[in-house]
N, CA and C atoms as a LAMMPS dump frame, in Angstrom:
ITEM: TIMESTEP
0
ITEM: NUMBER OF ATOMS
618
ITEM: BOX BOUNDS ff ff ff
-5.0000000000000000e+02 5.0000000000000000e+02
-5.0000000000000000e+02 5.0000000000000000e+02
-5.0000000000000000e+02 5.0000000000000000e+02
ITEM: ATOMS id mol type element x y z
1 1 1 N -456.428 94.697 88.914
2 1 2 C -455.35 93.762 89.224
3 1 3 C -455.571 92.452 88.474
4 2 1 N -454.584 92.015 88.033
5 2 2 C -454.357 90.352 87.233
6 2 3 C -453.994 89.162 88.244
7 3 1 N -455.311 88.369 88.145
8 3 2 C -454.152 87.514 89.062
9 3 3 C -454.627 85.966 88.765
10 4 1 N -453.188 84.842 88.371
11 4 2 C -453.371 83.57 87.642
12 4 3 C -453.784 82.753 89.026
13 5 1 N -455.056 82.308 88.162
14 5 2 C -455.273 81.116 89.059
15 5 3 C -455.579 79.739 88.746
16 6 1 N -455.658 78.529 89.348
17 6 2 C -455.317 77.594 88.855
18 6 3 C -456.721 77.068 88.304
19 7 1 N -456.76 76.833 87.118
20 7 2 C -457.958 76.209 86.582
21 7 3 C -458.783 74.941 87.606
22 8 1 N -458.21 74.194 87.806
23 8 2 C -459.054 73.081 88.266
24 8 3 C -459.585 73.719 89.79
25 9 1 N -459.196 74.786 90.375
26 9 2 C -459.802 74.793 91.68
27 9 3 C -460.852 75.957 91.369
28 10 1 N -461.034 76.222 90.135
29 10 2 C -462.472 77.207 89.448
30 10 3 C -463.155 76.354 89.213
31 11 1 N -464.537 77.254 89.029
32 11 2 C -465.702 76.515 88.187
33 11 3 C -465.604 76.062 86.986
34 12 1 N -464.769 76.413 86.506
35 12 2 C -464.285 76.192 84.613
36 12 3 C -463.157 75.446 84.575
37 13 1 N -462.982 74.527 85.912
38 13 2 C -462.349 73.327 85.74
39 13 3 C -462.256 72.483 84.317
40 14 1 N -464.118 71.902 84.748
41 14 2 C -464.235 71.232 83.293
42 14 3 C -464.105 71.524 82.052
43 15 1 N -464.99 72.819 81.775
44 15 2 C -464.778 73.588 80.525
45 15 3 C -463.357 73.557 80.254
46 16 1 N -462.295 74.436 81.448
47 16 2 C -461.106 74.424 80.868
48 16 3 C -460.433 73.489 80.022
49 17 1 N -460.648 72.038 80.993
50 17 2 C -460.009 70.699 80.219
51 17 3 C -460.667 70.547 78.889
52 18 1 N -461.591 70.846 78.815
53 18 2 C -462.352 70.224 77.583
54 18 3 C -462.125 71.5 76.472
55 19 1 N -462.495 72.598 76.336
56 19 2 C -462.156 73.615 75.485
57 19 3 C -460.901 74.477 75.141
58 20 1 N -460.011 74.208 76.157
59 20 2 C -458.696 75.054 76.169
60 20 3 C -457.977 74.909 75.181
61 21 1 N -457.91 73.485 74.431
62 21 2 C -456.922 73.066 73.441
63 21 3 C -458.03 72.758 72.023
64 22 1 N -458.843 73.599 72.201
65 22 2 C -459.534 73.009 71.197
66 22 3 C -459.425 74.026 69.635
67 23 1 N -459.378 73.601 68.711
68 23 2 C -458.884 74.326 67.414
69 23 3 C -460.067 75.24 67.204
70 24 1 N -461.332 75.6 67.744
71 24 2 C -462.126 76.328 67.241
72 24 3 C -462.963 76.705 68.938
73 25 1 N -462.69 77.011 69.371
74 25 2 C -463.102 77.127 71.409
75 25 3 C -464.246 78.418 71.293
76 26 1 N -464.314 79.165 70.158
77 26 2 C -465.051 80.672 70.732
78 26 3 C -466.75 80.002 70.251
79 27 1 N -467.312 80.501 70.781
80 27 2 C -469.314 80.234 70.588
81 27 3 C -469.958 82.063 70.092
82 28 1 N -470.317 81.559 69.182
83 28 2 C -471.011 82.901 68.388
84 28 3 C -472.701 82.959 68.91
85 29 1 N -473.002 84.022 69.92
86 29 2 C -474.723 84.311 69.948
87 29 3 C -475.152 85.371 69.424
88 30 1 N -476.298 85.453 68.73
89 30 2 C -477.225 86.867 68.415
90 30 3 C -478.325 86.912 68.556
91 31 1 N -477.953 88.023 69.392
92 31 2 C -479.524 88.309 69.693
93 31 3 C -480.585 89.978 69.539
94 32 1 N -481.417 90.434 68.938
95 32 2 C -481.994 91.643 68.316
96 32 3 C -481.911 91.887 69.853
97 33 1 N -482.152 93.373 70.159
98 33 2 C -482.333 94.049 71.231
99 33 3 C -482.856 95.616 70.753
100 34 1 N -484.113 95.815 71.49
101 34 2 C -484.585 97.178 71.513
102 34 3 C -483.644 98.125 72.311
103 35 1 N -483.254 99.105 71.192
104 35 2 C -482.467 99.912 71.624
105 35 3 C -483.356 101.279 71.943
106 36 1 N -484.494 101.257 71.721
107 36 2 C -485.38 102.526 71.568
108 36 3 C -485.27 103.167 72.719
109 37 1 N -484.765 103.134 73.173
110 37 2 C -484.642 103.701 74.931
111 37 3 C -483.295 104.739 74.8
112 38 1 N -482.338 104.257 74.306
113 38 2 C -480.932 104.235 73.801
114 38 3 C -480.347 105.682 73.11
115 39 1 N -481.576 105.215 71.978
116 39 2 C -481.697 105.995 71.165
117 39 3 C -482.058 107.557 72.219
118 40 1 N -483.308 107.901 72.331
119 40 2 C -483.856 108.333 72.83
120 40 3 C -482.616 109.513 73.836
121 41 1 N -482.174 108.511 74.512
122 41 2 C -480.881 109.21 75.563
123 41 3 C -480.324 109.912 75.222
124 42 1 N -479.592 108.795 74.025
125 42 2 C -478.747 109.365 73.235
126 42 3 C -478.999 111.229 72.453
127 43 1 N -479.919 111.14 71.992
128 43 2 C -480.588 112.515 71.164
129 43 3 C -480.316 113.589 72.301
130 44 1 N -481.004 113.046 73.35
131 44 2 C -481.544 114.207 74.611
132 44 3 C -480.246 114.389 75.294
133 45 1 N -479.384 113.616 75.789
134 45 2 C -478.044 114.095 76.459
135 45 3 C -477.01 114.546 75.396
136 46 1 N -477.192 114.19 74.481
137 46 2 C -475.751 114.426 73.543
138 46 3 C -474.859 113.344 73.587
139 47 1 N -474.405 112.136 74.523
140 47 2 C -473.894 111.482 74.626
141 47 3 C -473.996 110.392 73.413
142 48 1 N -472.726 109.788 73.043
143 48 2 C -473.116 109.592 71.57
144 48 3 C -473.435 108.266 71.543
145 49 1 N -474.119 107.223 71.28
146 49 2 C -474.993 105.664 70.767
147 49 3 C -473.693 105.156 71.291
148 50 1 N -472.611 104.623 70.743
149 50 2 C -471.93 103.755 71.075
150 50 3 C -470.837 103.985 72.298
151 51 1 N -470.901 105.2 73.121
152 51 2 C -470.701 104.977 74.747
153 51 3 C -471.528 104.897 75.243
154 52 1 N -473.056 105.069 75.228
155 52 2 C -473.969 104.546 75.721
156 52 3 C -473.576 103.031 76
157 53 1 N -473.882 102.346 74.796
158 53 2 C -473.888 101.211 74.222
159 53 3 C -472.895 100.26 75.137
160 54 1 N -471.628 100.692 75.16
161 54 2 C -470.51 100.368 75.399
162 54 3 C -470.107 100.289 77.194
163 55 1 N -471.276 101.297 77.606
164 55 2 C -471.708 101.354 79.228
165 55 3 C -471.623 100.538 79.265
166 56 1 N -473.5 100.096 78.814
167 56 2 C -474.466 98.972 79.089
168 56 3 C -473.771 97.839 79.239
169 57 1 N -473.157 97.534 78.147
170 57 2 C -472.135 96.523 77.974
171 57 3 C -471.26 95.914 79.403
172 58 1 N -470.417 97.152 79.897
173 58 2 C -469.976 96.332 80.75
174 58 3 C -470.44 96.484 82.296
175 59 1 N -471.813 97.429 82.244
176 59 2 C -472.482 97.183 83.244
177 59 3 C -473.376 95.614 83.347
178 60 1 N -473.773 95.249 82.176
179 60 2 C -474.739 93.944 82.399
180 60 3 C -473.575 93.141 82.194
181 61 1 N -472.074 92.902 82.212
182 61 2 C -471.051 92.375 82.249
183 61 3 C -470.965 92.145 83.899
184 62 1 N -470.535 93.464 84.746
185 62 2 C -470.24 93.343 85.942
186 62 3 C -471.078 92.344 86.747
187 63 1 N -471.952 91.89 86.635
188 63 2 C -472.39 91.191 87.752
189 63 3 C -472.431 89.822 87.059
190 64 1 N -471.057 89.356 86.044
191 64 2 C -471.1 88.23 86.054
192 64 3 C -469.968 87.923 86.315
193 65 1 N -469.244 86.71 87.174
194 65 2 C -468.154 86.434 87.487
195 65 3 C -467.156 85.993 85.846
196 66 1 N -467.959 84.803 85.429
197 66 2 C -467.085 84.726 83.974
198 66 3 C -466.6 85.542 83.445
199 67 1 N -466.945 86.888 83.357
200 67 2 C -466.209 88.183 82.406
201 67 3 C -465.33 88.79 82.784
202 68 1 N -464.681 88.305 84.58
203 68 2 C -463.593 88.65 85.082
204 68 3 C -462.492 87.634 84.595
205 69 1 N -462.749 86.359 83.99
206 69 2 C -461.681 85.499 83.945
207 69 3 C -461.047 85.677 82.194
208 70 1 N -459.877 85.604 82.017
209 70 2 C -459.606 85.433 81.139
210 70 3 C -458.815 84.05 80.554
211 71 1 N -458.856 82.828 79.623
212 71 2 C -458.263 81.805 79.386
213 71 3 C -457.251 82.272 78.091
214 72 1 N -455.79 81.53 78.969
215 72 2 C -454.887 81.404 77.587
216 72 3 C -454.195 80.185 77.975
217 73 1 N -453.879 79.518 76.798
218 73 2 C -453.088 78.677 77.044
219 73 3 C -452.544 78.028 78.29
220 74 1 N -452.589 77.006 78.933
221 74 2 C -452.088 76.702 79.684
222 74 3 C -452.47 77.569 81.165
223 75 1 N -453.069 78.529 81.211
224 75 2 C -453.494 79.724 82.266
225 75 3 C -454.805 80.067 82.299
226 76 1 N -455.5 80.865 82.921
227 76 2 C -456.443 81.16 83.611
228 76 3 C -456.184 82.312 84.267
229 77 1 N -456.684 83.627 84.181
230 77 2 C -456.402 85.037 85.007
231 77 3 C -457.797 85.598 85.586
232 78 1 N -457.673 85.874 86.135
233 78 2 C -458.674 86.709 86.882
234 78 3 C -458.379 88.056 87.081
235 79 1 N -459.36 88.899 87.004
236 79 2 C -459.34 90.227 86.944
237 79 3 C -460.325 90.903 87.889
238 80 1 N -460.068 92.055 88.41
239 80 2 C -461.118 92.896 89.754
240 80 3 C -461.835 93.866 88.644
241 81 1 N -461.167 94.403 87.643
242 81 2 C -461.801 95.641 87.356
243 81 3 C -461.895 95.214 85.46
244 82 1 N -463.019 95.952 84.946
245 82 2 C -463.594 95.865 82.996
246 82 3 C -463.196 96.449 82.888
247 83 1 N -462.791 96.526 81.367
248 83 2 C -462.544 97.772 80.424
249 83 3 C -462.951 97.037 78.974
250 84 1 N -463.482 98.016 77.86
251 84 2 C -464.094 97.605 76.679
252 84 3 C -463.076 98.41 75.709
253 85 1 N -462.732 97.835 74.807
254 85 2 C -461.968 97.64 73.941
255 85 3 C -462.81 98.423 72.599
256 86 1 N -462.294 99.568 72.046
257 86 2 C -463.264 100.349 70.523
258 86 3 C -461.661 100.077 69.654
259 87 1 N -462.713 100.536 68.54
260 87 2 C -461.998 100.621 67.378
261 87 3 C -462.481 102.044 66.569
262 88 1 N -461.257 103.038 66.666
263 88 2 C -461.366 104.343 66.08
264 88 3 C -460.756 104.185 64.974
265 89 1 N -461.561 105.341 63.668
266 89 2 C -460.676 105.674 62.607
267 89 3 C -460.142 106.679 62.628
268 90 1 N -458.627 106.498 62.417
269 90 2 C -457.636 107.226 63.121
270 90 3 C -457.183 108.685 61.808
271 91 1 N -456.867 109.712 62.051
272 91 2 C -456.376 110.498 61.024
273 91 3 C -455.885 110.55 59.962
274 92 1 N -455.199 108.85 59.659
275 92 2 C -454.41 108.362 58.834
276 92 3 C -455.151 107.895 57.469
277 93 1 N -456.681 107.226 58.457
278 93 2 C -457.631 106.922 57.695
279 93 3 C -457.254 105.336 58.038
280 94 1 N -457.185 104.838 58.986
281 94 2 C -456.624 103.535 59.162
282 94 3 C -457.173 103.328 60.092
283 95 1 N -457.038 102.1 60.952
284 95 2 C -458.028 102.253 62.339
285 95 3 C -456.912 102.105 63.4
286 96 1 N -457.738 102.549 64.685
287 96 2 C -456.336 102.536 65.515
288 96 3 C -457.43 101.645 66.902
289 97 1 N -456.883 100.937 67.781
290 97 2 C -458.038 100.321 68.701
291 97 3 C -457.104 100.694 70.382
292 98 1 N -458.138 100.947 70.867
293 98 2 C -457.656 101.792 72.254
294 98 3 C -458.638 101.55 73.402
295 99 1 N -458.348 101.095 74.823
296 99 2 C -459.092 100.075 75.875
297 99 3 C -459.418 101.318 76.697
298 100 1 N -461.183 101.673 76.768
299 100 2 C -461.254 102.529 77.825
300 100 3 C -461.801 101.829 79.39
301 101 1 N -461.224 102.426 80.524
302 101 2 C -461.644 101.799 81.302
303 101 3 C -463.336 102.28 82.025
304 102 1 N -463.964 101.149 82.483
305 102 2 C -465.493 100.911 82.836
306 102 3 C -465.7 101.983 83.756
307 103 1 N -466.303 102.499 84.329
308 103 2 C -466.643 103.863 85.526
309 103 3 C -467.717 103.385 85.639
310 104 1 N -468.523 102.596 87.301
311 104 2 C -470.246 103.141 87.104
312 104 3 C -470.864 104.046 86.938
313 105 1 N -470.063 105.411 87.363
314 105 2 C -471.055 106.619 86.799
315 105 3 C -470.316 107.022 85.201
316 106 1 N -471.875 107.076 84.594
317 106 2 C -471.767 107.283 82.968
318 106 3 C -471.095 108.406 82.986
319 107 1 N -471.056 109.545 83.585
320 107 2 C -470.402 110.834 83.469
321 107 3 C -468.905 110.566 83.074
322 108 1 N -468.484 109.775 84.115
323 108 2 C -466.812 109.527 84.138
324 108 3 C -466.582 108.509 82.714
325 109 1 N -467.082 107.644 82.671
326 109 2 C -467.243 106.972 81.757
327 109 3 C -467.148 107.179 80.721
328 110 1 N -467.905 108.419 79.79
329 110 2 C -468.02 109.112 78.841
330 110 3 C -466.506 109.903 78.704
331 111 1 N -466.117 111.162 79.665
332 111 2 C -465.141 111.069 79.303
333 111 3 C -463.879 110.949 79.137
334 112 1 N -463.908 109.603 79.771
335 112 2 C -462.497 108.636 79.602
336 112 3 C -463.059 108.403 78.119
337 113 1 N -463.807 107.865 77.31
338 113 2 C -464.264 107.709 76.381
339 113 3 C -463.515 108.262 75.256
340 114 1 N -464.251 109.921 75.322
341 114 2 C -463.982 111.166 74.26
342 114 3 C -462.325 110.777 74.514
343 115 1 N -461.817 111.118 75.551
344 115 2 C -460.072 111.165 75.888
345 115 3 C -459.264 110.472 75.028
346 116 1 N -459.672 109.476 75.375
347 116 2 C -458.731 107.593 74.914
348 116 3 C -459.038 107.749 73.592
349 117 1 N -460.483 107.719 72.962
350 117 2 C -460.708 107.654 71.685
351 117 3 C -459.951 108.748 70.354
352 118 1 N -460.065 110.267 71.239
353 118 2 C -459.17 110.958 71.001
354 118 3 C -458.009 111.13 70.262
355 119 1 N -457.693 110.473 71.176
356 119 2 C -455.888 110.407 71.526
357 119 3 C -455.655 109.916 70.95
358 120 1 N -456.433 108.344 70.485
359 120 2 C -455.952 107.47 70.187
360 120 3 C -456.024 107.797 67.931
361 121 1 N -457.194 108.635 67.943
362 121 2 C -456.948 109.181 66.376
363 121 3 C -456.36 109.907 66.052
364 122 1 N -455.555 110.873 67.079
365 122 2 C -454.875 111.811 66.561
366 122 3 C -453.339 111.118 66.593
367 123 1 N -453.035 110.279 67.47
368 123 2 C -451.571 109.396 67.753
369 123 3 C -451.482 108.23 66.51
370 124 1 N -452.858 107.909 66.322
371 124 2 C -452.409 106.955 65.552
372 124 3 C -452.109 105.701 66.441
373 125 1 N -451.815 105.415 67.45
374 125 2 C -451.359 104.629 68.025
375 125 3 C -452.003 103.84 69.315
376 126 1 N -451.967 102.374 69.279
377 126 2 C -452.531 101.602 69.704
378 126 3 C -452.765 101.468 70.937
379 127 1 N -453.532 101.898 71.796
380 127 2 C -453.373 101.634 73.856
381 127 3 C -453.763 100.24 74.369
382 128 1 N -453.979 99.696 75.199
383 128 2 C -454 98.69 76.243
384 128 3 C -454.185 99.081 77.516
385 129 1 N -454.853 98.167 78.537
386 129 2 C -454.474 98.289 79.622
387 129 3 C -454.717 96.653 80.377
388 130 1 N -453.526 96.886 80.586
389 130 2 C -453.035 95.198 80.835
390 130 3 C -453.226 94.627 82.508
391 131 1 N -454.163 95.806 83.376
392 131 2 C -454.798 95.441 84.417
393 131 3 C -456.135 95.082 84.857
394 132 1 N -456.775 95.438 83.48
395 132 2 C -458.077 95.062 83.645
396 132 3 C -458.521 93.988 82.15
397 133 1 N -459.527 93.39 82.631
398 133 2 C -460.246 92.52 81.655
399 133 3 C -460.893 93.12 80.22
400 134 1 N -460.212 92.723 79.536
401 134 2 C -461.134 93.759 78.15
402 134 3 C -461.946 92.775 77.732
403 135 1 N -463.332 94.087 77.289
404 135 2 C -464.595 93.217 76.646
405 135 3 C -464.426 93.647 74.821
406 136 1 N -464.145 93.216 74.065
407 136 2 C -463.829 93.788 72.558
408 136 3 C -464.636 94.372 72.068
409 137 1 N -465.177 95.703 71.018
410 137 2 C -466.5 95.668 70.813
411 137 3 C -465.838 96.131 68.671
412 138 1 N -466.958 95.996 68.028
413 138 2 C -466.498 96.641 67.091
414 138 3 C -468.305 97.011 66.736
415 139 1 N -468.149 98.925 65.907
416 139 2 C -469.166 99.115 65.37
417 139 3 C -469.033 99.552 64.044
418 140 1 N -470.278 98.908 63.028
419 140 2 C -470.315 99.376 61.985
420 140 3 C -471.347 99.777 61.349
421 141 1 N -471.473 101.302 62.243
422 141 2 C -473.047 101.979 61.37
423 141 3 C -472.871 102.131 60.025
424 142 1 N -472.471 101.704 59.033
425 142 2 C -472.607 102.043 57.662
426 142 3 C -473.752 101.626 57.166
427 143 1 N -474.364 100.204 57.86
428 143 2 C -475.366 99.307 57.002
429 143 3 C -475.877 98.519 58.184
430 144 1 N -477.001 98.238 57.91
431 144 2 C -477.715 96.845 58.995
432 144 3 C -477.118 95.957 58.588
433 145 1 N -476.972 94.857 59.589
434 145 2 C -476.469 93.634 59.857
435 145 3 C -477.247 92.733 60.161
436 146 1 N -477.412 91.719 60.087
437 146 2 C -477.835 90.301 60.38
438 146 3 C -477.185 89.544 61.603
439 147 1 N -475.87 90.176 61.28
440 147 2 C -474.922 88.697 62.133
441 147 3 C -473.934 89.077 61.951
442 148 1 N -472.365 89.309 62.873
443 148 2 C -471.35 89.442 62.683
444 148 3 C -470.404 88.289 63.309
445 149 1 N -469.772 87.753 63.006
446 149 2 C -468.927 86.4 63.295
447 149 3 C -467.232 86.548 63.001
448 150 1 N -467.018 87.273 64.41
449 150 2 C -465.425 87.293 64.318
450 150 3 C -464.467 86.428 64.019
451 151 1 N -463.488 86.752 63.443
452 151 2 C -462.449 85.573 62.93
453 151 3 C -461.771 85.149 64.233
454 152 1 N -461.262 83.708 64.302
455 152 2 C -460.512 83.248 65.552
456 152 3 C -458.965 83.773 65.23
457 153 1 N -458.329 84.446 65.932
458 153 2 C -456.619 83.918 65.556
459 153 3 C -456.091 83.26 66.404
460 154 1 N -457.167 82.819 67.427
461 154 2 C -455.952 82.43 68.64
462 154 3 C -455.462 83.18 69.533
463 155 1 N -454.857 84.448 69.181
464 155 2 C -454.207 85.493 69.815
465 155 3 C -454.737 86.464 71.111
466 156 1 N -456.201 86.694 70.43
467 156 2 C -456.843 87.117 71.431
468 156 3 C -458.163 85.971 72.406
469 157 1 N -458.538 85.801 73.272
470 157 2 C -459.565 85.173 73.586
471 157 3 C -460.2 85.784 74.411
472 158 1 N -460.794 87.36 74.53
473 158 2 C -461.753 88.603 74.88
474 158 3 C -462.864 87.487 74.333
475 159 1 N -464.302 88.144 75.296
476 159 2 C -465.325 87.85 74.915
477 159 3 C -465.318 89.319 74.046
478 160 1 N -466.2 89.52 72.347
479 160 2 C -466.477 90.281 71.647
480 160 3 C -467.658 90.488 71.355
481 161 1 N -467.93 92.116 70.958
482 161 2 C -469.469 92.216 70.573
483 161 3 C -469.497 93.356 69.714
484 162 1 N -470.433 92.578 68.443
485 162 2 C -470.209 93.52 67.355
486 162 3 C -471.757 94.351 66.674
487 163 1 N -471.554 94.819 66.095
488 163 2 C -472.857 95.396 65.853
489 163 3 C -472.82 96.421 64.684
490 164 1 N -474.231 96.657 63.883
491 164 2 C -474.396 97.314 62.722
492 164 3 C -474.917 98.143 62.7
493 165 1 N -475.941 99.444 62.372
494 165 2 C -476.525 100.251 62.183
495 165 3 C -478.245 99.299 62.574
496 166 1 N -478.735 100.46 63.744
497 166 2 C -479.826 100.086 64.005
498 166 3 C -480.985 100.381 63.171
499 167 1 N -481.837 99.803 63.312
500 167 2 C -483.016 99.85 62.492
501 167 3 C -484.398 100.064 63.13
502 168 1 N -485.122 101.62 62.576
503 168 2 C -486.026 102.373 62.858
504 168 3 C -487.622 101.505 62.521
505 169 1 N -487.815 101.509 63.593
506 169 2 C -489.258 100.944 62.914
507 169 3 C -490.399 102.052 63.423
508 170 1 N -491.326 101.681 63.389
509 170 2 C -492.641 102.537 63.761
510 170 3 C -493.265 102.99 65.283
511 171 1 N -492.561 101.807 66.018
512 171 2 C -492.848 102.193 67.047
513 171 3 C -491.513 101.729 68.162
514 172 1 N -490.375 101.161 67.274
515 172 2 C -489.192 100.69 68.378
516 172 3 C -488.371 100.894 67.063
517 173 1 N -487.06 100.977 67.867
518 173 2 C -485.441 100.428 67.277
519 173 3 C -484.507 99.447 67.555
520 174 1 N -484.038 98.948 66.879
521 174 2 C -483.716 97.231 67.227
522 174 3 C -482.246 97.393 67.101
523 175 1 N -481.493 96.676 66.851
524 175 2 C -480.365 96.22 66.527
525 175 3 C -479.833 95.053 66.914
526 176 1 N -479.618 93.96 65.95
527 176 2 C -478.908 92.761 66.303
528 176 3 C -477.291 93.082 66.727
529 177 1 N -477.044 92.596 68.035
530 177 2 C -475.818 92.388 68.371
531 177 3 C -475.265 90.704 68.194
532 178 1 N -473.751 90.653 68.13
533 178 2 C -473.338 89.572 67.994
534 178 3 C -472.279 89.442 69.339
535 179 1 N -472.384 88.125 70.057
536 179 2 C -471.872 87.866 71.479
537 179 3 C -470.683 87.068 71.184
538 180 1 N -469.462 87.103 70.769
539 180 2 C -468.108 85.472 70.704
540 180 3 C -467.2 85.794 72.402
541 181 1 N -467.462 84.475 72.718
542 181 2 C -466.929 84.072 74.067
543 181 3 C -466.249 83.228 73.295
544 182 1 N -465.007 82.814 74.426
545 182 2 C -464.128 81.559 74.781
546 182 3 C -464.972 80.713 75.426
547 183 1 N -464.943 78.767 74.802
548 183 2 C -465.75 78.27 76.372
549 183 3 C -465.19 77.942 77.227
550 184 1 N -463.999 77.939 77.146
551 184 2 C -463.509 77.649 78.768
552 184 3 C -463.62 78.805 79.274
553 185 1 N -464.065 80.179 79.198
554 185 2 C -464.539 81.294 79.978
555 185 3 C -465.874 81.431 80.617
556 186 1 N -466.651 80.925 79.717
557 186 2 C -468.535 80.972 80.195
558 186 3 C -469.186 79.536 79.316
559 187 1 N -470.035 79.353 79.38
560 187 2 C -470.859 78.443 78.971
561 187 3 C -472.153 79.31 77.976
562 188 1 N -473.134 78.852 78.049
563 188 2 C -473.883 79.397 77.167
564 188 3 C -474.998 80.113 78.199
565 189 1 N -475.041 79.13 79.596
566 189 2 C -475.841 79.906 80.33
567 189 3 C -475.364 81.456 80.579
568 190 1 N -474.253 81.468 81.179
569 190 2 C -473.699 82.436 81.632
570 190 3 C -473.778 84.028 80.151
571 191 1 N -473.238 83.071 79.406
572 191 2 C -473.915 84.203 77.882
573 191 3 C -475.147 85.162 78.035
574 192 1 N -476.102 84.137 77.987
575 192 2 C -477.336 84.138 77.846
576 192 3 C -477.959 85.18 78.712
577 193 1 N -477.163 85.391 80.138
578 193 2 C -477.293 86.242 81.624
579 193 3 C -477.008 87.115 81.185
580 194 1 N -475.917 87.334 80.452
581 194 2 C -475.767 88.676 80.05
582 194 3 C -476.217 89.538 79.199
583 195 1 N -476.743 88.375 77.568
584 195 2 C -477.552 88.692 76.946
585 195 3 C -478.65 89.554 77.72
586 196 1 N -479.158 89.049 78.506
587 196 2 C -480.67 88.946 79.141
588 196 3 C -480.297 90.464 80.018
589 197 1 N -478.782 90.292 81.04
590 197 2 C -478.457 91.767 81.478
591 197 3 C -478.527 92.975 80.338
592 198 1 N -478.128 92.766 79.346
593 198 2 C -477.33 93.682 78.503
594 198 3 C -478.809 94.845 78.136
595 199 1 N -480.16 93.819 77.711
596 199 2 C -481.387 94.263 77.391
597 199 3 C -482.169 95.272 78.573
598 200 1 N -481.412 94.508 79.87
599 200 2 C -481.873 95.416 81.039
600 200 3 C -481.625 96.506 81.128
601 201 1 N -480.018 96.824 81.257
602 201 2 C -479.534 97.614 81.168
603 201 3 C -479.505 98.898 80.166
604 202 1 N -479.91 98.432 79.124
605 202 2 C -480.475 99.509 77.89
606 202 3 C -481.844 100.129 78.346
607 203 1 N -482.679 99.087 78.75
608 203 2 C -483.964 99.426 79.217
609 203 3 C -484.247 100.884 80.236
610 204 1 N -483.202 100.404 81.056
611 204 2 C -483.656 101.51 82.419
612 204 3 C -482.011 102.827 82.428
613 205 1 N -481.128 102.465 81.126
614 205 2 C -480.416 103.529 81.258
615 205 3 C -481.149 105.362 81.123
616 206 1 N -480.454 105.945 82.031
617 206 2 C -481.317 107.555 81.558
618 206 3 C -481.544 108.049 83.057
């Protein structure tokens, strides 16, 4: 469920006033994270790296209030239920981007996943779901990454998280992820919680 509420009687009163109108509002974090756990799952269930990934995501999401709110213009929404936002390459050879919704059990999770993602390459065509909070994600195993830094348009203000092809070392696997929030949505602490969730949550998935 969506539901507008009035900025000043939130915690992001201040933030709101101060970041809402601001020409550049989103905050870029990165941070490496051992995925070696991940990995690991991944091989042994069949379940593929980036619904894993994409769990974790909005499980170390859920237990933060900021990732229910969304800021636009002039508004403030609140949301009960996540959903994470992929980007498939679609049949066309084009990309097509389609919102699956969050499940705590990974089973269900997964495949709403396969479904949506599916659908969404063989249609060609773009989904939404305009009752829950989307978290954006984009992946690009082609190459390691350093750092990914989404463009602003304005249009959207999703917190996003992007990521490159992980990297094997000798005794772990890493991968830098990249975190862009709105600040009138979270602050840096609140980031940082999730950062700090997100590592948990990889840790003890399985």
């Amino acid at each position: 469920m969506k539901q507008e509420i009035n900025p000043q009687d939130s915690s992001r009163a201040e933030a709101f006033s101060m970041w809402m109108s601001s020409p550049v509002p989103m905050v870029t974090l990165v941070k490496t994270f051992d995925v070696t756990r991940l990995v690991k799952v991944s091989k042994k269930s069949g379940v593929k790296f980036n619904v894993l990934m994409c769990w974790c995501i909005c499980k170390a999401a859920s237990s933060i209030e900021e990732f229910f709110l969304l800021p636009v213009p002039g508004h403030l929404y609140r949301f009960d239920k996540l959903a994470v936002n992929v980007v498939v390459l679609n049949d066309k050879g084009g990309i097509t981007l389609c919102d699956v919704p969050y499940s705590e059990e990974i089973g269900q999770f997964n495949a709403d996943y396969l479904e949506v993602t599916c659908r969404a390459a063989k249609t060609c065509k773009s989904t939404s779901l305009e009752d829950a909070m989307i978290i954006g994600t984009s992946a690009l195993p082609h190459t390691e990454l350093d750092c990914i830094v989404n463009q602003y348009s304005g249009r959207w203000n999703n917190p996003f998280l992007a990521w490159g092809k992980y990297r094997k070392g000798l005794f772990k696997t890493t991968l830098p992820i990249s975190l862009q929030f709105h600040h009138a949505q979270m602050d840096g602490m609140q980031a940082c919680r999730f950062l700090n969730n997100l590592q948990h949550e990889i840790n003890r998935i399985g």
